[in-house]
C-alpha positions as CSV (number, residue, x, y, z in Angstrom):
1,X,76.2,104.9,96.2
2,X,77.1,108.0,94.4
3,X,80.4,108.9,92.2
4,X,81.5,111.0,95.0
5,X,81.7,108.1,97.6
6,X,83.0,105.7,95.3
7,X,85.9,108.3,94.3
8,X,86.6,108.6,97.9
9,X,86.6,104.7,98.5
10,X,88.8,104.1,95.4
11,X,91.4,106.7,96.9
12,X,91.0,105.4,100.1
13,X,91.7,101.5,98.7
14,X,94.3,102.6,96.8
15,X,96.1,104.4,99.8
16,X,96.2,101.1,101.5
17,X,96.6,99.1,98.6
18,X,100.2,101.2,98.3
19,X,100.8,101.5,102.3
20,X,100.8,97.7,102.2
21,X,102.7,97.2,99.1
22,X,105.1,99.1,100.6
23,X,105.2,97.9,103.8
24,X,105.4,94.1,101.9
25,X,108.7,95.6,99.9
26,X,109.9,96.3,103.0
27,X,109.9,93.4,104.9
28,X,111.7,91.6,101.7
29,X,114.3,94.3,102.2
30,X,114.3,92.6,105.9
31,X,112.7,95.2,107.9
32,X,110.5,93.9,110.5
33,X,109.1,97.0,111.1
34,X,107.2,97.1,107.9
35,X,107.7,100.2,107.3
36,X,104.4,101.5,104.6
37,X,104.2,104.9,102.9
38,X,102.6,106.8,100.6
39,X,101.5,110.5,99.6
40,X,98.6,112.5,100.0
41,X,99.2,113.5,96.4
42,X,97.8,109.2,95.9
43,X,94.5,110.3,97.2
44,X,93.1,112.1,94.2
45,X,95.2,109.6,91.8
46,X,93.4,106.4,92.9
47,X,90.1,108.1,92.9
48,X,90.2,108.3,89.6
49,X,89.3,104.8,89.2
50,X,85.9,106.1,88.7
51,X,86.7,106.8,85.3
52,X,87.6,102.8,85.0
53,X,83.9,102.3,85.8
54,X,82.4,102.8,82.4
55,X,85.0,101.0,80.8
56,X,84.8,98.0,82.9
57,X,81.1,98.0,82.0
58,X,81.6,97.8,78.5
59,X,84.6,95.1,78.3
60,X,82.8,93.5,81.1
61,X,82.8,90.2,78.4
62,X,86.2,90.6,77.0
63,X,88.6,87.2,78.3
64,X,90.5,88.1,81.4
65,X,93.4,88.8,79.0
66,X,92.1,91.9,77.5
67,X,90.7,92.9,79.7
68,X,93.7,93.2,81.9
69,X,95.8,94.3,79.4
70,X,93.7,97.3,79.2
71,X,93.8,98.1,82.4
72,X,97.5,98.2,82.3
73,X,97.7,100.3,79.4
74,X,95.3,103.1,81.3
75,X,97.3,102.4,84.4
76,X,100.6,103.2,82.6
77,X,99.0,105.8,81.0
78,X,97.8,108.1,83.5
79,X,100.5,107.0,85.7
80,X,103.0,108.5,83.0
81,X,100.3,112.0,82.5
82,X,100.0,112.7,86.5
83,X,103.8,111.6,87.2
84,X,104.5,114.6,84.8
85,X,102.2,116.7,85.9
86,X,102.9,116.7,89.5
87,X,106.8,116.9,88.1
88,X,105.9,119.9,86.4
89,X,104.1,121.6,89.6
90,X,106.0,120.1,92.2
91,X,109.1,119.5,90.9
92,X,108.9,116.1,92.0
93,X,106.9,113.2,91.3
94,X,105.9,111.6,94.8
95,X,107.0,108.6,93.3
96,X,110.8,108.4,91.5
97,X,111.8,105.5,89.3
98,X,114.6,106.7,87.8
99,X,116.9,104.6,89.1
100,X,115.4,101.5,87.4
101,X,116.2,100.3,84.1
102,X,112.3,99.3,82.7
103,X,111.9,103.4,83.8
104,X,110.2,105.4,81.6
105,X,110.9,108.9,81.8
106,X,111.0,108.0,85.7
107,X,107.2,107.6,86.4
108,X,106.6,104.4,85.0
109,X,108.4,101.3,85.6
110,X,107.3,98.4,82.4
111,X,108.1,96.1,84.6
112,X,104.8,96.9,87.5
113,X,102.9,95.8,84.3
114,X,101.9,92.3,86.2
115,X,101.0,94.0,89.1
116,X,98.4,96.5,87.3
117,X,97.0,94.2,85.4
118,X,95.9,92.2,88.3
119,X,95.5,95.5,90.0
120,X,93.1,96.2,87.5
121,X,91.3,93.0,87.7
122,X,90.9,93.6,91.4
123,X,89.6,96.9,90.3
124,X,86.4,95.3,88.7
125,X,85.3,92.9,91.7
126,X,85.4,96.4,94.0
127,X,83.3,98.1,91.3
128,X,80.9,95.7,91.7
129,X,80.8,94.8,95.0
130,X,80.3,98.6,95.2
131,X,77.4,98.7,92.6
132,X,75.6,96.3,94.5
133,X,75.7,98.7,97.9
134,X,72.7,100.6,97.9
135,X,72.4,103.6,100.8
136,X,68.6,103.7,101.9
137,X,67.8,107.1,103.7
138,X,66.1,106.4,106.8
139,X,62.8,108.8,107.2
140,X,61.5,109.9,110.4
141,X,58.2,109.9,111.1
């Protein structure tokens, strides 16, 4: 599968990895509607995911630990870089967490760490499950 595929399927995951995440939040928040949401601005955030690909590979050995600690750390980081960015352009950031106290600058919250570092774990068994698909082009005879 090439990079291009696999950037579309990680924005694609990621899309519904936050539609459900919100729709989840919201149904603690007792709506039964479950409302979900994100932005299109998500699409091209997730798929950069690709770039976790290399560095998966490398701390493929490292204990669960560190491994998902560094996954948080890039989270946070490019979180934080594209939160200001799209600040910066837009005026906005799609996402605003301002309002909470563990807010950093209002694009990070400290406190997600738990849920990237899982996030990140979760990130590996995609990687490979998409390394292991192999497209075949069918010839015609």
């Amino acid at each position: 599968m090439n990079k291009y595929t696999r950037f579309i399927i990680y924005g694609l995951v990621g899309w519904c990895a936050e539609i459900i995440w919100n729709g989840v939040r919201s149904l603690i928040a007792g709506n039964l509607i479950l409302v979900g949401w994100t932005s299109m601005w998500m699409f091209p955030i997730y798929g950069l995911m690709i770039f976790l690909e290399p560095i998966h590979n490398r701390i493929r050995k490292f204990p669960l630990i560190i491994r998902g600690g560094i996954y948080t750390v890039l989270v946070f980081l490019v979180e934080f870089l594209t939160g200001l960015i799209l600040s910066g352009i837009l005026g906005a950031c799609p996402w605003d967490y301002a309002g909470s106290s563990l807010s950093v600058c209002g694009v990070i919250r400290l406190d997600f760490a738990p849920v990237w570092f899982i996030g990140g774990l979760l990130f590996e068994k995609l990687h490979d499950i998409l390394k292991s698909i192999n497209f075949k082009k069918d010839t015609v005879s």
